[in-house]
KEBA-398734 format. One record per residue (C-alpha): residue in one letter; x negated, y, z negated. Coordinates in steps of 0.5 Angstrom, whole numbers. Layout:
<sites>
<site><seza>a</seza><x>X</x><y>Y</y><z>Z</z></site>
...
</sites>
This chain:
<sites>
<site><seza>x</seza><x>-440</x><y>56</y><z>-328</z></site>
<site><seza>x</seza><x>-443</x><y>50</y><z>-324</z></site>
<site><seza>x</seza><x>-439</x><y>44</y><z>-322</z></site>
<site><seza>x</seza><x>-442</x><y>39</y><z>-327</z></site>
<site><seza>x</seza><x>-441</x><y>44</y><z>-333</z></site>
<site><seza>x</seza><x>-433</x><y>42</y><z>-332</z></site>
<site><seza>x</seza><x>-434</x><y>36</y><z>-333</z></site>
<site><seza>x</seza><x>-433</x><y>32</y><z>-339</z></site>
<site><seza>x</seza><x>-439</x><y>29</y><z>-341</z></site>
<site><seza>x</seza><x>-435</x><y>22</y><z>-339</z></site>
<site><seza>x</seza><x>-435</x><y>24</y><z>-332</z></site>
<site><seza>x</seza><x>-441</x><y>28</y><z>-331</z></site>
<site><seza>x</seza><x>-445</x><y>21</y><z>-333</z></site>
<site><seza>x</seza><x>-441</x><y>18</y><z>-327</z></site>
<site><seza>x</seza><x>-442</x><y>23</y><z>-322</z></site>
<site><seza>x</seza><x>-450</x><y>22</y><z>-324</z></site>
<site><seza>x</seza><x>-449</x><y>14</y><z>-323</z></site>
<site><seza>x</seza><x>-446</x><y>15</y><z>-317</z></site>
<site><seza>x</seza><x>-451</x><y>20</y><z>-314</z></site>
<site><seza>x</seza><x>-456</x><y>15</y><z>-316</z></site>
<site><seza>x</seza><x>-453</x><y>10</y><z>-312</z></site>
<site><seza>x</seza><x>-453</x><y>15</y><z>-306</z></site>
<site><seza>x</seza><x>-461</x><y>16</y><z>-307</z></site>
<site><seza>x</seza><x>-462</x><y>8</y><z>-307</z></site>
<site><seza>x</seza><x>-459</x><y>7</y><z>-302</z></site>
<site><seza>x</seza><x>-465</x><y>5</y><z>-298</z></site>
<site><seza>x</seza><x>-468</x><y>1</y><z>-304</z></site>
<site><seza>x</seza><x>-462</x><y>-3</y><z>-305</z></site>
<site><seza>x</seza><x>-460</x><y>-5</y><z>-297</z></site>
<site><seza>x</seza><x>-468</x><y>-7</y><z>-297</z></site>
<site><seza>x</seza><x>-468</x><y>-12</y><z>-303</z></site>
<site><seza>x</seza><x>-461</x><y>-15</y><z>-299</z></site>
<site><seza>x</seza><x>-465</x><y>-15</y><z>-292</z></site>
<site><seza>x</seza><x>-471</x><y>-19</y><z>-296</z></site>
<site><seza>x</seza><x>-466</x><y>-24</y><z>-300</z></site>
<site><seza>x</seza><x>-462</x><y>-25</y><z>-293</z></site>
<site><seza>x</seza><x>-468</x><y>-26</y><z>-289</z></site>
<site><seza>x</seza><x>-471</x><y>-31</y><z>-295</z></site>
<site><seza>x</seza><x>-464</x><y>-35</y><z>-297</z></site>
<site><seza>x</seza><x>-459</x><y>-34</y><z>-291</z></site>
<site><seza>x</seza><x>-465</x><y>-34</y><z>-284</z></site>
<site><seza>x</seza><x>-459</x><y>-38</y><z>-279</z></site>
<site><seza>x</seza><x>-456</x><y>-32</y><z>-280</z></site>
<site><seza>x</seza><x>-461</x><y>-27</y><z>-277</z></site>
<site><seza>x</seza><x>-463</x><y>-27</y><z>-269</z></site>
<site><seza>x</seza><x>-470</x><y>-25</y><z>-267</z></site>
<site><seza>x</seza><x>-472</x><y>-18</y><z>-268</z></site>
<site><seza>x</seza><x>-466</x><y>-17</y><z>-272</z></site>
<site><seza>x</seza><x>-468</x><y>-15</y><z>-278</z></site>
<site><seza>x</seza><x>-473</x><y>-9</y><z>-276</z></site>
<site><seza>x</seza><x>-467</x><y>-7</y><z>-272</z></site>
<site><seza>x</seza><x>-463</x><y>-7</y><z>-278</z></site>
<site><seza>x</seza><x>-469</x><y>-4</y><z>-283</z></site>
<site><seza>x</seza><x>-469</x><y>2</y><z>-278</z></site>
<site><seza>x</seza><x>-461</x><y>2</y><z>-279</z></site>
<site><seza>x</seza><x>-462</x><y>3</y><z>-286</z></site>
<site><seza>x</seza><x>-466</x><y>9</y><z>-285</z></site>
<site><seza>x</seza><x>-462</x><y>12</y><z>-281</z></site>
<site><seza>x</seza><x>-456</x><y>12</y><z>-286</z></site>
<site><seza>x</seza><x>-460</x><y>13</y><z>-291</z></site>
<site><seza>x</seza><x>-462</x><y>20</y><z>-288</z></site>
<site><seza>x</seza><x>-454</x><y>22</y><z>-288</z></site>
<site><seza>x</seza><x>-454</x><y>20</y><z>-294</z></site>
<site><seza>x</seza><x>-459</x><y>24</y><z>-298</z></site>
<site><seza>x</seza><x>-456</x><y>29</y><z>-295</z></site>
<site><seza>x</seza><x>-450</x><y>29</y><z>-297</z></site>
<site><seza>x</seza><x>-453</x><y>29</y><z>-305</z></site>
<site><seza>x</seza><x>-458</x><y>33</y><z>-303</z></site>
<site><seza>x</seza><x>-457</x><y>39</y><z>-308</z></site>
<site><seza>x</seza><x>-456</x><y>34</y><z>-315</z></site>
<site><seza>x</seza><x>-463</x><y>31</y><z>-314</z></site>
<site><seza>x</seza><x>-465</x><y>34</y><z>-320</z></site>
<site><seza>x</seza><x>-461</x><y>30</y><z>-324</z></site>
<site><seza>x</seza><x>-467</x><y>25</y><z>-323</z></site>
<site><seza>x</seza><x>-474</x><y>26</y><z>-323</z></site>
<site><seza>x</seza><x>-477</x><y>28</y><z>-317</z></site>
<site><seza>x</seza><x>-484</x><y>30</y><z>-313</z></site>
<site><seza>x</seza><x>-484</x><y>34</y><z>-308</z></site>
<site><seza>x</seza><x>-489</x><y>33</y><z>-303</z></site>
<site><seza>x</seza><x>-492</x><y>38</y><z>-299</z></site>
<site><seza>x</seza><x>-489</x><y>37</y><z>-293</z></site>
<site><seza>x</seza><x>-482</x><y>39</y><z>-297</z></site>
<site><seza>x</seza><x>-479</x><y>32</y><z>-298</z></site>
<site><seza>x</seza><x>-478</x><y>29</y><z>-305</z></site>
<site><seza>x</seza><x>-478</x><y>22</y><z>-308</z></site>
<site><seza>x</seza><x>-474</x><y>19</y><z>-313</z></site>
<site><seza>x</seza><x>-476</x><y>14</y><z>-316</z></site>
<site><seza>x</seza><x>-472</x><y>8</y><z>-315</z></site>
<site><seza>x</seza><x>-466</x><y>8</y><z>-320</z></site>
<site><seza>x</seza><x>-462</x><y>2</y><z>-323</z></site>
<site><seza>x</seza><x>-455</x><y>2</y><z>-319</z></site>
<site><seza>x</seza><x>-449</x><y>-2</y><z>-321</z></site>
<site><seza>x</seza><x>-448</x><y>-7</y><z>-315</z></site>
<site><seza>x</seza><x>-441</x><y>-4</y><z>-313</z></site>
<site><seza>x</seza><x>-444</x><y>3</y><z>-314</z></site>
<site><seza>x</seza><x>-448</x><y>-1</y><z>-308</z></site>
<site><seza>x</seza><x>-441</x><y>-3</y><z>-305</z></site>
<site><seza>x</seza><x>-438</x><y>3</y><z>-306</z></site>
<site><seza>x</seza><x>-443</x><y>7</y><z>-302</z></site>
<site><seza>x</seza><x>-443</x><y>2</y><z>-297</z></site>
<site><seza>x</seza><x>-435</x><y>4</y><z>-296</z></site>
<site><seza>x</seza><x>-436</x><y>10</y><z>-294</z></site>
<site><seza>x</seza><x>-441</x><y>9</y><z>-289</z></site>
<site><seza>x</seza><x>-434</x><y>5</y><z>-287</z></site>
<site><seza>x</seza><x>-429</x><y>10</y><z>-288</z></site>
<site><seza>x</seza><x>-434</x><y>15</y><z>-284</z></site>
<site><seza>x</seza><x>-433</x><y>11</y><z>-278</z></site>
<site><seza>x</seza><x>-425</x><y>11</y><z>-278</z></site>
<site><seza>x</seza><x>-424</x><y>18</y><z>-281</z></site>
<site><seza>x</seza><x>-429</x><y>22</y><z>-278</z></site>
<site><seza>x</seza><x>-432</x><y>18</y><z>-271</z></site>
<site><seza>x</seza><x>-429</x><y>17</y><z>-263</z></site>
<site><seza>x</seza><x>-429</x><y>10</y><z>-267</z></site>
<site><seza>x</seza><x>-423</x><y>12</y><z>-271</z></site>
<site><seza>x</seza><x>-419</x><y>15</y><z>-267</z></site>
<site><seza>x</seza><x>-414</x><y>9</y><z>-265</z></site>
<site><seza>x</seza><x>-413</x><y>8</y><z>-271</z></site>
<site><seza>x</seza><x>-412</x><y>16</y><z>-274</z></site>
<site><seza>x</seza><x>-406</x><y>15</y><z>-268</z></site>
<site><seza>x</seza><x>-403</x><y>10</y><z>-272</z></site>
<site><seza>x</seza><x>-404</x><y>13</y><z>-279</z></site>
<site><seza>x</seza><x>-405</x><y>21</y><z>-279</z></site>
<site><seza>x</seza><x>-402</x><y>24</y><z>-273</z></site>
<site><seza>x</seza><x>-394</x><y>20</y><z>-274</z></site>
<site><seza>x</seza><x>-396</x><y>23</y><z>-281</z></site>
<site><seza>x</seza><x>-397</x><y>30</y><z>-278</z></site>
<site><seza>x</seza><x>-392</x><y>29</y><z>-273</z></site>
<site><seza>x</seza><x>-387</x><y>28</y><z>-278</z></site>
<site><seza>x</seza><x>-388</x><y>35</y><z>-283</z></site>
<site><seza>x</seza><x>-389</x><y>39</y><z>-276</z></site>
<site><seza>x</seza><x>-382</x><y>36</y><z>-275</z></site>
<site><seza>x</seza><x>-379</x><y>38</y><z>-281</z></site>
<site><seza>x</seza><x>-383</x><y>45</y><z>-281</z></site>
<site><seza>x</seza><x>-385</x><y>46</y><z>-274</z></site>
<site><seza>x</seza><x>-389</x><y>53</y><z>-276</z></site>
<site><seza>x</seza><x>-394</x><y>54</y><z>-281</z></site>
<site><seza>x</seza><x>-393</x><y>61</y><z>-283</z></site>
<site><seza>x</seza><x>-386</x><y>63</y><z>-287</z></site>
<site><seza>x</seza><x>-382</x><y>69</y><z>-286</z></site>
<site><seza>x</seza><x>-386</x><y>73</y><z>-291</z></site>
<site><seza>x</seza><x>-392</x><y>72</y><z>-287</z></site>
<site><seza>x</seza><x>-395</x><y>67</y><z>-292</z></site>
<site><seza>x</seza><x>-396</x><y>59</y><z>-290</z></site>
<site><seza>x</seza><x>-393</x><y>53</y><z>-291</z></site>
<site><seza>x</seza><x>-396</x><y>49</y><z>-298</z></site>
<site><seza>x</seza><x>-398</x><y>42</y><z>-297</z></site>
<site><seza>x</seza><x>-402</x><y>38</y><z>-302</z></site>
<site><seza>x</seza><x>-405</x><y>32</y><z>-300</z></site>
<site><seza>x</seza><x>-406</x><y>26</y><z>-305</z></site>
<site><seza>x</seza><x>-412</x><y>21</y><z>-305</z></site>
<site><seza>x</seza><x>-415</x><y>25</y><z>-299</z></site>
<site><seza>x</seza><x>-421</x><y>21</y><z>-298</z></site>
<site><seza>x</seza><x>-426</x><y>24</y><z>-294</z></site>
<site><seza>x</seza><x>-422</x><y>30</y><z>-292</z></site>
<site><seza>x</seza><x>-419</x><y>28</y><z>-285</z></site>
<site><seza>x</seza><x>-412</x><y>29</y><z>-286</z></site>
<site><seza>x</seza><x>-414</x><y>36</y><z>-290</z></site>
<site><seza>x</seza><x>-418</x><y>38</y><z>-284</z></site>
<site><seza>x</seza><x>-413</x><y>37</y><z>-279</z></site>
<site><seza>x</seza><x>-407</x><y>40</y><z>-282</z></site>
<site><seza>x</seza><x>-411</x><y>46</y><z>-284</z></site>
<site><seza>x</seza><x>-414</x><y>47</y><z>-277</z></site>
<site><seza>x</seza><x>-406</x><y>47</y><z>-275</z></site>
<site><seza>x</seza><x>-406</x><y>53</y><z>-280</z></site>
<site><seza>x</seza><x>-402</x><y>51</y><z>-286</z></site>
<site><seza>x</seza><x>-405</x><y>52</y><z>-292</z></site>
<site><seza>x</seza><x>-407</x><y>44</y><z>-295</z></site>
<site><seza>x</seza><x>-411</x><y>43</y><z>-301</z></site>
<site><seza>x</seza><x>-412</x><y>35</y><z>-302</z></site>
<site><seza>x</seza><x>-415</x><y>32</y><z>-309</z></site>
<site><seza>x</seza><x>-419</x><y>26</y><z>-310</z></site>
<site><seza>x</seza><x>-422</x><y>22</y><z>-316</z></site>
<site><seza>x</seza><x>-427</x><y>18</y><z>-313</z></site>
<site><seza>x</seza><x>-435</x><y>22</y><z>-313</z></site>
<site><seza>x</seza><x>-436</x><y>18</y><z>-307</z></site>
<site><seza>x</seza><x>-431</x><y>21</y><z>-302</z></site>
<site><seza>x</seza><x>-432</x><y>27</y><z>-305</z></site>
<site><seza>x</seza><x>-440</x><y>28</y><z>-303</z></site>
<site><seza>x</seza><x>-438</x><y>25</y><z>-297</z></site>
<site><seza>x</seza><x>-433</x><y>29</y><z>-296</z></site>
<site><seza>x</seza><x>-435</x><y>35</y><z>-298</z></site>
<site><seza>x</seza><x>-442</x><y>34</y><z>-293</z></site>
<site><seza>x</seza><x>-437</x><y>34</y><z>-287</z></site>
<site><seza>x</seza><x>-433</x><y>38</y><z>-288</z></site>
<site><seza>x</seza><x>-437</x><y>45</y><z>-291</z></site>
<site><seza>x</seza><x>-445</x><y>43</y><z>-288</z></site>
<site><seza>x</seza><x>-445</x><y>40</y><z>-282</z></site>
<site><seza>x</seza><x>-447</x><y>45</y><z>-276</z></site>
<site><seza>x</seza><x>-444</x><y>41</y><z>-269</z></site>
<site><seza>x</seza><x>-440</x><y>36</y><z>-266</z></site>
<site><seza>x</seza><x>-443</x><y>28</y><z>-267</z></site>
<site><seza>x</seza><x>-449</x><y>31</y><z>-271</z></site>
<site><seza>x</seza><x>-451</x><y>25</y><z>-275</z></site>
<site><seza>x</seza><x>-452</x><y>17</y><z>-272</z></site>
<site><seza>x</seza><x>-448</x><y>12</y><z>-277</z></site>
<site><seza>x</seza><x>-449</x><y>5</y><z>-278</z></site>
<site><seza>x</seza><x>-443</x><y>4</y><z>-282</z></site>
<site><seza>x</seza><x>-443</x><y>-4</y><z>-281</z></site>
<site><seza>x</seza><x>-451</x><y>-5</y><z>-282</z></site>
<site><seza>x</seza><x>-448</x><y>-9</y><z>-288</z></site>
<site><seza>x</seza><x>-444</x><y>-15</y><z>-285</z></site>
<site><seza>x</seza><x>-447</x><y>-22</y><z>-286</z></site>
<site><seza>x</seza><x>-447</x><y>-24</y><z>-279</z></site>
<site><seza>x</seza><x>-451</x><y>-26</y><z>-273</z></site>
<site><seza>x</seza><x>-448</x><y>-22</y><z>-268</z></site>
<site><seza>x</seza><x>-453</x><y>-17</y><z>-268</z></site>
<site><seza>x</seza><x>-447</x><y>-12</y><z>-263</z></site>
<site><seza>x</seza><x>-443</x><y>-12</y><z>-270</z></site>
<site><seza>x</seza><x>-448</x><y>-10</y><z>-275</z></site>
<site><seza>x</seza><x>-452</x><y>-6</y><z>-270</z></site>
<site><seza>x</seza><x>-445</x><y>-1</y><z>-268</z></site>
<site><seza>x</seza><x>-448</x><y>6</y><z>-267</z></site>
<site><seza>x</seza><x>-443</x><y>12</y><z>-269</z></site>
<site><seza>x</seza><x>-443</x><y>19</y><z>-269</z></site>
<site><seza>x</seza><x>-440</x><y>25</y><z>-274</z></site>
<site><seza>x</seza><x>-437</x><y>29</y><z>-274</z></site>
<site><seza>x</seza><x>-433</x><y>27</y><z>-268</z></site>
<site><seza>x</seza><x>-429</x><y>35</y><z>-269</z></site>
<site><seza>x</seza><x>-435</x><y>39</y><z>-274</z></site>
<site><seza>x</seza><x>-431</x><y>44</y><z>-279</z></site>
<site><seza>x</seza><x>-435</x><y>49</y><z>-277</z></site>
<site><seza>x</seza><x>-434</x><y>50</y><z>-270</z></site>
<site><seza>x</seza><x>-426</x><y>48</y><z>-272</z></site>
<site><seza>x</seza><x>-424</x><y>53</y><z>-277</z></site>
<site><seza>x</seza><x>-424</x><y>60</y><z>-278</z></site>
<site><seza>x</seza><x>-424</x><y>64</y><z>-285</z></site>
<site><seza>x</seza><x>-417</x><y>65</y><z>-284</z></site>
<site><seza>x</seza><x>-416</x><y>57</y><z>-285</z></site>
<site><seza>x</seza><x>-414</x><y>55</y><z>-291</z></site>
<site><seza>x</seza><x>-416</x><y>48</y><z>-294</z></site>
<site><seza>x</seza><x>-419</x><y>46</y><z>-301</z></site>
<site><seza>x</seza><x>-421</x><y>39</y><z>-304</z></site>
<site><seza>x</seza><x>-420</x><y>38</y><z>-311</z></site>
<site><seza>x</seza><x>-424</x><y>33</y><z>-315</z></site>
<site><seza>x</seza><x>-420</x><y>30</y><z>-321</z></site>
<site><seza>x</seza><x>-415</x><y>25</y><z>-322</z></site>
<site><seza>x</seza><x>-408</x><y>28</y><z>-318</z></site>
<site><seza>x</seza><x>-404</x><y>25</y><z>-324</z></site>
<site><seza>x</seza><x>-407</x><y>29</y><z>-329</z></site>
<site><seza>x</seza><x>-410</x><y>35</y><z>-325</z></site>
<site><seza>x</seza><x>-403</x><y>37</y><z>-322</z></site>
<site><seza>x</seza><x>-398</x><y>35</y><z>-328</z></site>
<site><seza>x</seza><x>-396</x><y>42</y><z>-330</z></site>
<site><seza>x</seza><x>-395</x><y>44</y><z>-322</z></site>
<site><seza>x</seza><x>-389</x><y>44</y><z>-322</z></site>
<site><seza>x</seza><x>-385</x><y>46</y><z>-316</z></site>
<site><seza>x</seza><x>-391</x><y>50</y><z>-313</z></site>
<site><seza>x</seza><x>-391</x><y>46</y><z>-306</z></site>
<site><seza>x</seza><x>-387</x><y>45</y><z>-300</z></site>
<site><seza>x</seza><x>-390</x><y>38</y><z>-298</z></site>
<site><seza>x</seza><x>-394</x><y>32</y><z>-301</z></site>
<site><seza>x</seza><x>-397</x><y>27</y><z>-295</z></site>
<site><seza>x</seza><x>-400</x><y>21</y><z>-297</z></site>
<site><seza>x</seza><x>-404</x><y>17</y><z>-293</z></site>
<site><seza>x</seza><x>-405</x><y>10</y><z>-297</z></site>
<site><seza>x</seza><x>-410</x><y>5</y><z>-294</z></site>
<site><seza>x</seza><x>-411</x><y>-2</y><z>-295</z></site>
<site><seza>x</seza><x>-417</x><y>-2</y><z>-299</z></site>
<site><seza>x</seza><x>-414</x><y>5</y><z>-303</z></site>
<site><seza>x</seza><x>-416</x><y>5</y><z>-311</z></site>
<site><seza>x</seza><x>-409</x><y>10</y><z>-311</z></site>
<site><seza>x</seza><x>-403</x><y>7</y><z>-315</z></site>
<site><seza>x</seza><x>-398</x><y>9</y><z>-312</z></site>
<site><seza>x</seza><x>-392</x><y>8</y><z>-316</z></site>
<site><seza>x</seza><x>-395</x><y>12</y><z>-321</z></site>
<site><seza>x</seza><x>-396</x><y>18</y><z>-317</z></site>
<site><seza>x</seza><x>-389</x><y>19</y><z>-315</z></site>
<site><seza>x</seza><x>-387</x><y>22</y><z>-322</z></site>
<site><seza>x</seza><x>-392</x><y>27</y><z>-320</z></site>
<site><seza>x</seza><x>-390</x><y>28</y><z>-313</z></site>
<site><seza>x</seza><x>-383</x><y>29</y><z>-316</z></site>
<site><seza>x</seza><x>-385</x><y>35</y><z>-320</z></site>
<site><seza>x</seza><x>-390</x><y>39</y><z>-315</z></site>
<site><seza>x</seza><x>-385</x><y>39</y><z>-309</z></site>
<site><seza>x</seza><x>-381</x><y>45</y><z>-309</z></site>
<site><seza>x</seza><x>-373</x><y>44</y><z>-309</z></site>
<site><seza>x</seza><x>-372</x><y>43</y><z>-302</z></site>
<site><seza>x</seza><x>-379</x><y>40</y><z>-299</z></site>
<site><seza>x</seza><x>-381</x><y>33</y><z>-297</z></site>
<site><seza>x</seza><x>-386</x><y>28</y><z>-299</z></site>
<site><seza>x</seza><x>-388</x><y>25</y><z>-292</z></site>
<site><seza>x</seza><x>-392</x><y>17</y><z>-294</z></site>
<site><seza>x</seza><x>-395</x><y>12</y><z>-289</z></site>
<site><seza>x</seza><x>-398</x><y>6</y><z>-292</z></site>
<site><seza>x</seza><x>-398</x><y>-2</y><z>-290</z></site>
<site><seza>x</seza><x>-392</x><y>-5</y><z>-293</z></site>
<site><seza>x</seza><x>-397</x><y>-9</y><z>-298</z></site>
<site><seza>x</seza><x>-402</x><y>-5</y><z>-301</z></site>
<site><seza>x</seza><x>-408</x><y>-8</y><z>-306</z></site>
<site><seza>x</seza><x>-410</x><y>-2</y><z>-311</z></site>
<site><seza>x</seza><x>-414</x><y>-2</y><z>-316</z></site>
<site><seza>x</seza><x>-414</x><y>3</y><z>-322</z></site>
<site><seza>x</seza><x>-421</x><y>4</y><z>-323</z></site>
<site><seza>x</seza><x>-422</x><y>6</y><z>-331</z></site>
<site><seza>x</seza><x>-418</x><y>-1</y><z>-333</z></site>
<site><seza>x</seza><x>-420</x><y>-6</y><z>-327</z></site>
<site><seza>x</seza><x>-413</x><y>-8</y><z>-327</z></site>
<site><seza>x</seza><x>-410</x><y>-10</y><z>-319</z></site>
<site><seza>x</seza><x>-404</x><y>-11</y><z>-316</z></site>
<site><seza>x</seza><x>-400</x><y>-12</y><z>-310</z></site>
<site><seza>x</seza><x>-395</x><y>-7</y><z>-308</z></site>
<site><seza>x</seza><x>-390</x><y>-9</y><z>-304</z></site>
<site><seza>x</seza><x>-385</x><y>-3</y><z>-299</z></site>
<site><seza>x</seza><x>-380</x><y>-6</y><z>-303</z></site>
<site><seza>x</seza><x>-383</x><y>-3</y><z>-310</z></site>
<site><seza>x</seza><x>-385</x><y>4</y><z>-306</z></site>
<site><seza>x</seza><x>-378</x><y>5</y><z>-304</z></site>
<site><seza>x</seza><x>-375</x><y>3</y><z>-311</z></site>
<site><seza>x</seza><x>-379</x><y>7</y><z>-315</z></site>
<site><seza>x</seza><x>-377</x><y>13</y><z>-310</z></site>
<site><seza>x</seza><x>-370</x><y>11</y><z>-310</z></site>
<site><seza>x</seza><x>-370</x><y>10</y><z>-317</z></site>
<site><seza>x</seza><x>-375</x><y>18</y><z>-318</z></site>
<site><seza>x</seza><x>-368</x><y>21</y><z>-315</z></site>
<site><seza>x</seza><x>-372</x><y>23</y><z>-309</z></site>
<site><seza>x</seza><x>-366</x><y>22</y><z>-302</z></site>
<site><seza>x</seza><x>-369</x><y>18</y><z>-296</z></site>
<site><seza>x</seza><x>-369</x><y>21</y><z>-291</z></site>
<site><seza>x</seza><x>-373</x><y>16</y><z>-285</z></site>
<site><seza>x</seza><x>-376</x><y>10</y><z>-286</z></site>
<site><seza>x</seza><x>-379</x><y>6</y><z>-281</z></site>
<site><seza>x</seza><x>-383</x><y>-1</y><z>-280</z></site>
<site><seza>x</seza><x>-390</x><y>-1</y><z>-275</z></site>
<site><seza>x</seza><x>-395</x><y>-5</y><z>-273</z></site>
<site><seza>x</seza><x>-402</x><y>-4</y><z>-273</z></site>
<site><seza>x</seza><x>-407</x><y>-6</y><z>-268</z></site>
<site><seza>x</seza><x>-412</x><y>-4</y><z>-273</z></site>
<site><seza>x</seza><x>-410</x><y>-8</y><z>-279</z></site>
<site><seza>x</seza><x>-407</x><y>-13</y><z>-276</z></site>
<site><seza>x</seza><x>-402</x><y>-12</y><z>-280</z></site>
<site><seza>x</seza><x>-394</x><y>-9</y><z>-281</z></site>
<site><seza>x</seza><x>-395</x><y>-2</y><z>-283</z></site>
<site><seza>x</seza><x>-388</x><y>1</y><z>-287</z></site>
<site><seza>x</seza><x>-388</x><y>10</y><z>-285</z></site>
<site><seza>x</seza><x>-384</x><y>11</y><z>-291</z></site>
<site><seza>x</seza><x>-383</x><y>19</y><z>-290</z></site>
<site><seza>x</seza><x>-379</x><y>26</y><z>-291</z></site>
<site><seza>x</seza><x>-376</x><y>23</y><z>-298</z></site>
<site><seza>x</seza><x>-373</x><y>31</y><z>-300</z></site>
<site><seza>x</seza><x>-373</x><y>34</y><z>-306</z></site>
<site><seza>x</seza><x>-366</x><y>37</y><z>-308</z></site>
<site><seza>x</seza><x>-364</x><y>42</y><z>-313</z></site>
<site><seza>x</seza><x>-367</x><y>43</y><z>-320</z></site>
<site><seza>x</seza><x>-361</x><y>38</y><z>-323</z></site>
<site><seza>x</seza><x>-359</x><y>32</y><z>-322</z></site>
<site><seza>x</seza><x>-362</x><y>29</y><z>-316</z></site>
<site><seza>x</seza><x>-358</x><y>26</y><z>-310</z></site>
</sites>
């Protein structure tokens, strides 16, 4: 069964905008550098813009191949050398943002550029569980289960997964799962594919804009085994998992600022799925904008909201800490190891 056949017919017109916005990428980045260069010239430097266009190019190579095996969907002409041309599609202009941002998260997640601030987020995340279960394996021979909500482009499910715990993430954004998917099941080598995450940015500084990286910064495939347990599952985790009850010995949420994930409506979920006895371990700025992207509805959640929600749930805090973040420039709250007691009442 083929993965469009599990989707509803909703869904399956939302994967198809959404690869439509990967395969136009170049046109649309090309219209914005014309309307730039005609409306906004003090914002361009001489040569700049065949610098940029050259940019575009080379993110637009990364980015049909990341949705290469759906070109189908939309007609398409093989040329005789093998490459193939769509013709160009109407995309919604915050497809175009959205496909912009994954550029952005590829260099925070996957990058040399990233590492900083994956020390600051992931790694006190995966601190915090080795500290709780120090070992990956139990007593029985099988491993320690942890879910991953909301796992983006799959950087937090990899490296748990090359630590040797069996980890399975859930994403409901088409755009993190193409890229994710891509990063993490096809590509060859280390720093394979160049990456200009900023080409978008309105500015005349042509070191912003014109910022080089690589990924992945670790390949998956020189990484991982076949005894490496990991999986990314596509879908909403409220619905995917709400019948999941008691099967996990973790839940770790990484949440970050331009994150669609509410978490306040996940902590329900999270209660069920975590086994008596397992953690939630949680980072997130202390003020997290979400969007709910099937209403459009936004909100500002505080720290404050999060630790009433879980406190309320019955979950027992176990830590709490307060951070800064060279990153964000912004305080960030580790809210971690909230234990699940027994099946009764929670303490």
């Amino acid at each position: 069964m083929s993965f469009l056949s599990q989707l509803s017919p909703e869904d399956r017109d939302s994967f198809k905008s959404v690869c439509a916005a990967f395969f136009n990428y170049q046109v649309d980045s090309m219209l914005d550098l014309l309307y730039t260069e005609r409306d906004c010239p003090a914002v361009q430097l001489p040569g700049q813009s065949e610098q940029l266009r050259s940019a575009v190019y080379t993110n637009y190579s990364f980015l049909s191949r990341c949705v290469h095996g759906n070109r189908a969907l939309f007609p398409c002409k093989t040329l005789p050398n093998g490459s193939y041309v769509i013709p160009n599609l109407r995309v919604k202009q915050k497809e175009v943002r959205q496909v912009r941002a994954a550029l952005k998260q590829c260099a925070r997640d996957w990058s040399e550029a990233g590492t900083e601030e994956r020390e600051e987020t992931y790694v006190l995340v995966i601190e915090e569980v080795q500290r709780h279960f120090p070992r990956p394996r139990l007593s029985n021979g099988g491993k320690i289960k942890i879910l991953i909500p909301a796992a983006g482009l799959g950087r937090l499910v990899f490296e748990f997964a090359r630590l040797g715990y069996s980890t399975q993430g859930t994403e409901s954004s088409f755009f993190q799962l193409l890229v994710s998917d891509f990063l993490l099941n096809k590509t060859k080598r280390r720093n394979e594919f160049l990456l200009y995450p900023f080409a978008h940015l309105l500015t005349s500084n042509t070191a912003d804009t014109l910022q080089q990286i690589t990924v992945p910064d670790l390949c998956p495939a020189e990484q991982l085994s076949t005894q490496d347990d990991l999986c990314l599952v596509a879908g909403d985790f409220g619905r995917v998992y709400q019948s999941c009850w008691s099967e996990w010995d973790c839940v770790a949420t990484c949440v970050g600022s331009e994150c669609e994930v509410n978490v306040l409506q996940y902590v329900d979920t999270i209660w069920k799925v975590v086994k008596p006895g397992g953690i939630w371990v949680h980072f997130s700025p202390v003020r997290c904008h979400v969007t709910d992207r099937r209403t459009n509805v936004s909100l500002d959640v505080t720290y404050t909201d999060l630790r009433t929600a879980i406190q309320t749930r019955g979950f027992h805090l176990l830590k709490e800490e307060i951070r800064e973040s060279h990153c964000t420039q912004e305080k960030w709250a580790l809210q971690v190891a909230c234990k699940r007691s027994g099946p009764g009442k929670k303490s």
